[in-house]
N, C-alpha and C positions, 0 to 999 in steps of 0.2 A: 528388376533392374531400374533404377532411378532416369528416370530424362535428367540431363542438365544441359542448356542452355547456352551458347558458347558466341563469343560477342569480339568481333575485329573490324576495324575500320581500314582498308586496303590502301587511302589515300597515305597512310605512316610511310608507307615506303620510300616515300619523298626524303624522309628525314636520310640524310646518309651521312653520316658525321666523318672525319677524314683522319684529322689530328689525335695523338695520344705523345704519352709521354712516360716512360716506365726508367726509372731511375738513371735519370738523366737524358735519356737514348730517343729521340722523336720518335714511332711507328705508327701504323695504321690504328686507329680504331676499332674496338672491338664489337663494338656493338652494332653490328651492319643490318643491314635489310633480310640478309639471308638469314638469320636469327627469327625471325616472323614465318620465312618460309618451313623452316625446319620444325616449326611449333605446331604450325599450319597442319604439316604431315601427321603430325602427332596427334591431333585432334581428330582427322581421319581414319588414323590408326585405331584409335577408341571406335568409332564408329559414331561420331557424330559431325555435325552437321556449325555451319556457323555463319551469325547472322551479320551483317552491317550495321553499326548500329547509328540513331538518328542525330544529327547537330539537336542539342536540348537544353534546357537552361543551366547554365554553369554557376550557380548558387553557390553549390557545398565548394564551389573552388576557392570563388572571391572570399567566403568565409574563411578557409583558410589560407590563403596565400596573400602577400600585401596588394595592396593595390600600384604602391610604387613599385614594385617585383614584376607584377604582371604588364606595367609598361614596360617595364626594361625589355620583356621578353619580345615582346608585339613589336617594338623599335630600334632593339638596339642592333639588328644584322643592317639594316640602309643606313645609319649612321655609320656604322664600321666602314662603311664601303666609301664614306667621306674622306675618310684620318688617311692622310700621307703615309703611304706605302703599307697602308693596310692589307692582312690576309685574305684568305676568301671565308674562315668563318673565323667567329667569333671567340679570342682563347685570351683568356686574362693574363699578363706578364705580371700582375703584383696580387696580392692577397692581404688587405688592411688587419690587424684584428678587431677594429672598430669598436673599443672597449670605451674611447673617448676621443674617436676621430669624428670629424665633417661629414656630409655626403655629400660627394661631387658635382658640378652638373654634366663636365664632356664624356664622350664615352669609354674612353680609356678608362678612367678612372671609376665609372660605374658598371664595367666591365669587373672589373678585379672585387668591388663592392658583392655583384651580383653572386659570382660564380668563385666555388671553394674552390677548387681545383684546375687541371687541363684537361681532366677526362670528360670532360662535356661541353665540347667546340659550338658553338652555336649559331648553325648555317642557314641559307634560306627559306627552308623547306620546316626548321624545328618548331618554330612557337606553333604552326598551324597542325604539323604533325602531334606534337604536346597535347593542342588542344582536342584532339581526333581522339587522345591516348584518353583523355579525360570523360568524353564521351562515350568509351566505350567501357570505360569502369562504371560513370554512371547509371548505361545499359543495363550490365549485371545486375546494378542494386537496385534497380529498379525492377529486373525481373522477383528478383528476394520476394520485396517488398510487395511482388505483386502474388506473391503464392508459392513461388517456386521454393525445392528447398536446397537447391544453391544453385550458384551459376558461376561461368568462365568467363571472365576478360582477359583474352590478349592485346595486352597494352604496351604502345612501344613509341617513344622512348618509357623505360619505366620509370621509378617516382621515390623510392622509400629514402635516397638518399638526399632529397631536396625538404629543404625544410622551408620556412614561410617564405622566405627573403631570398634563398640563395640554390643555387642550382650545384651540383656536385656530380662526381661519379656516372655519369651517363644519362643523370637525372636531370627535368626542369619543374615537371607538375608533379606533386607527390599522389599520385591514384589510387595511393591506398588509403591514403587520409581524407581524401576526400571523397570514397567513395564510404568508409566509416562516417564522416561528415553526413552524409545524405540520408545512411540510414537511420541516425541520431534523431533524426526527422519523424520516428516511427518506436523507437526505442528507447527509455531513459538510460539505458546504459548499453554500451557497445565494445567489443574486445577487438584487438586487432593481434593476429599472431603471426609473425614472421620468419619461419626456415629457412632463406635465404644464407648461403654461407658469410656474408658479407651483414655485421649490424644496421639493422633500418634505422641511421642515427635521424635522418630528417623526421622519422615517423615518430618518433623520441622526442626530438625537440620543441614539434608541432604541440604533444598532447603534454607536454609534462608537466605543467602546471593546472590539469584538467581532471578534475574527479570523476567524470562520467564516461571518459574513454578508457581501458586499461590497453596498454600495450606491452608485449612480450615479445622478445627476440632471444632463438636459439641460433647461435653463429660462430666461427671460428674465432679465437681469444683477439680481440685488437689490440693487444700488445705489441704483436709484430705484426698488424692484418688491417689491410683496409679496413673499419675508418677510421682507427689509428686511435680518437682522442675521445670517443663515446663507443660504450657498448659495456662498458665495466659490471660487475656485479653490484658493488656497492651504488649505481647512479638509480635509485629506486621510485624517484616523481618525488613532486611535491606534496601531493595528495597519497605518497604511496602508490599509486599506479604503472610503476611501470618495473618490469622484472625483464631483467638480462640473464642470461644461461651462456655465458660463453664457452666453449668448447679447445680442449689442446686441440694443436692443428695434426690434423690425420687423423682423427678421430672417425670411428666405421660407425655401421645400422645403430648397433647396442647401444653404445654412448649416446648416438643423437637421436634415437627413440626413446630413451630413457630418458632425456632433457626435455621431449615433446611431453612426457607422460606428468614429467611434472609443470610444464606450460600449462596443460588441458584441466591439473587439480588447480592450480590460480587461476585460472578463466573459470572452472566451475564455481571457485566461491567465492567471484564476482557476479555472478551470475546477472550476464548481459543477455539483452533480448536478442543478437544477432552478434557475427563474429566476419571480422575479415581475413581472408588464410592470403597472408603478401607470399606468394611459390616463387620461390628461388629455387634453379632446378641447377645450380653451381657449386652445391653441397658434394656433386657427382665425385666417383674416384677419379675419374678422367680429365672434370673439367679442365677449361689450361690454367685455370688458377691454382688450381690442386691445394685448399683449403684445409676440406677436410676428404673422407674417403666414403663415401655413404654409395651405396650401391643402386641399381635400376631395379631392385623387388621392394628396396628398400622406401624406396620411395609411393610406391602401392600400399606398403603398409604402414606409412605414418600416414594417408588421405584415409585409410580405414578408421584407424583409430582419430583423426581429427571429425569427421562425418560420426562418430558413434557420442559424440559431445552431446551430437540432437540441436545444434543451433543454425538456424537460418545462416548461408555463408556465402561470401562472395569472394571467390577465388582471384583474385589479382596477380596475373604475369609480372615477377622483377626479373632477377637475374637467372642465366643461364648462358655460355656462351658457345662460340661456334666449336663442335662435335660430333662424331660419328652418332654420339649417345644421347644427342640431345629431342629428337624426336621420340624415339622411345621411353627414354626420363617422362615426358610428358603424358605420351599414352597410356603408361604403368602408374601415372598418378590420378590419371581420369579413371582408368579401367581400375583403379582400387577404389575409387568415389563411388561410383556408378553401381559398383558389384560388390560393394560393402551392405551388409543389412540397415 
């Protein structure tokens, strides 16, 4: 049985986002704190163990994310708290497509600049929780890189749907790119694969003019699915690098083991020195997205066969939401790492 390594920063808890917005209707946010605890369970379920991990140098971030992005994020919740009749977090009322607009300087308007959507309110607690989430992907890839042959980040808020500039979907720091970023450091070429039911369109966006990342995403069809305007089959990189697998929605084990099976032949004849697995554990039959329909063994046997690759791998927490299933989802994915040959 493998050790792997399992990496959470407790300070995220802070982050507690409020606001959502589901076709028209304001509600709660889904992405709560209790989402870390239920992971949490899950990791002791497996029977391991997990570390804090240290504040370190955020290189691979700045590399990838702007530098005007990463102020926005550091400044813009106490400017909010300026603007007349401001909320208590941060939610963009407009959405530029900036195809041949300005950028602003007040924060309304770098508000809507920053952030794609409503689904990622941005309160007092987020950039520094973001930045915790960043370090503890780091963690992982740093354990990789130091021998291990994978490792767990619990990373929260998670990342795949942020791309350089812009925050989306629950997302502000993309951790899966940049913890691919770090390893890049060590490998001439590096693969990024994403299960998430939901397309990693930021992780897409980040690498897709980049020959030495490949990125793959198996996810429910976004024709009618979050993120709506990427995730297509036909959007394949510039360099050919990046393959989408979209799936009809409801779709069970077969189908989306058999979409992994063909992920894992294009990662092999890319053949990268190390691989990042972005785990979205929202593919679930349960979850309340209800996407697609992928089961709790299910999910044990696609970490089998992603570990039988043979590449160095750093597990990255995305989606999963709050569920009866969601602790266990997780435990069935470590205990198929773990007790896979």
């Amino acid at each position: 049985m493998d050790h792997l390594p399992c990496f959470y920063a407790p300070d995220t808890a802070a982050h507690d986002p409020q606001f959502w917005m589901l076709r028209g209707v304001p509600m709660a946010n889904k992405e709560t704190a209790e989402r870390a605890d239920r992971l949490l369970a899950g990791i002791a379920q497996a029977g391991l163990t997990v570390t804090d991990p240290p504040v370190t140098d955020r290189a691979p971030m700045r590399a990838i994310h702007t530098a005007r992005y990463l102020a926005f994020l550091e400044t813009a919740w106490e400017e909010w708290q300026t603007a007349p009749g401001a909320g208590a977090e941060v939610v963009a009322n407009l959405h530029p497509q900036k195809a041949h607009q300005t950028y602003p300087s007040g924060i309304t308007g770098r508000a809507g600049w920053h952030m794609a959507d409503t689904g990622c309110p941005l309160g007092r607690h987020t950039y520094a929780a973001a930045l915790r989430g960043v370090d503890t992907a780091l963690a992982a890839a740093g354990a990789v890189t130091g021998g291990a042959r994978a490792a767990y980040a619990l990373c929260r808020p998670p990342g795949h749907h942020a791309d350089a500039d812009t925050a989306a979907g629950h997302c502000f720091l993309n951790n899966s790119a940049i913890a691919a970023q770090a390893l890049r450091a060590h490998h001439d070429r590096v693969a990024v694969l994403d299960i998430d039911v939901h397309h990693g369109n930021g992780t897409q966006e980040i690498f897709y003019d980049r020959a030495d990342v490949l990125t793959v995403s198996v996810h429910a069809d976004p024709d009618a699915f979050y993120p709506f305007y990427l995730g297509h089959a036909h959007e394949v990189g510039a360099a050919g690098t990046n393959l989408n697998l979209p799936l009809p929605l409801g779709s069970g084990d077969d189908i989306w083991l058999a979409a992994i099976d063909r992920a894992l032949e294009r990662i092999a004849d890319f053949a990268p020195g190390a691989l990042v697995l972005a785990l979205g554990l929202d593919a679930h039959e349960r979850d309340p997205f209800r996407g697609l329909q992928v089961t709790t063994p299910g999910f044990a046997r696609a970490a089998a066969r992603i570990k039988a690759a043979g590449l160095p791998t750093v597990i990255v927490q995305e989606g999963g939401y709050l569920s009866e299933d969601l602790t266990h989802n997780l435990a069935a994915t470590l205990r198929g790492w773990i007790e896979a040959p």
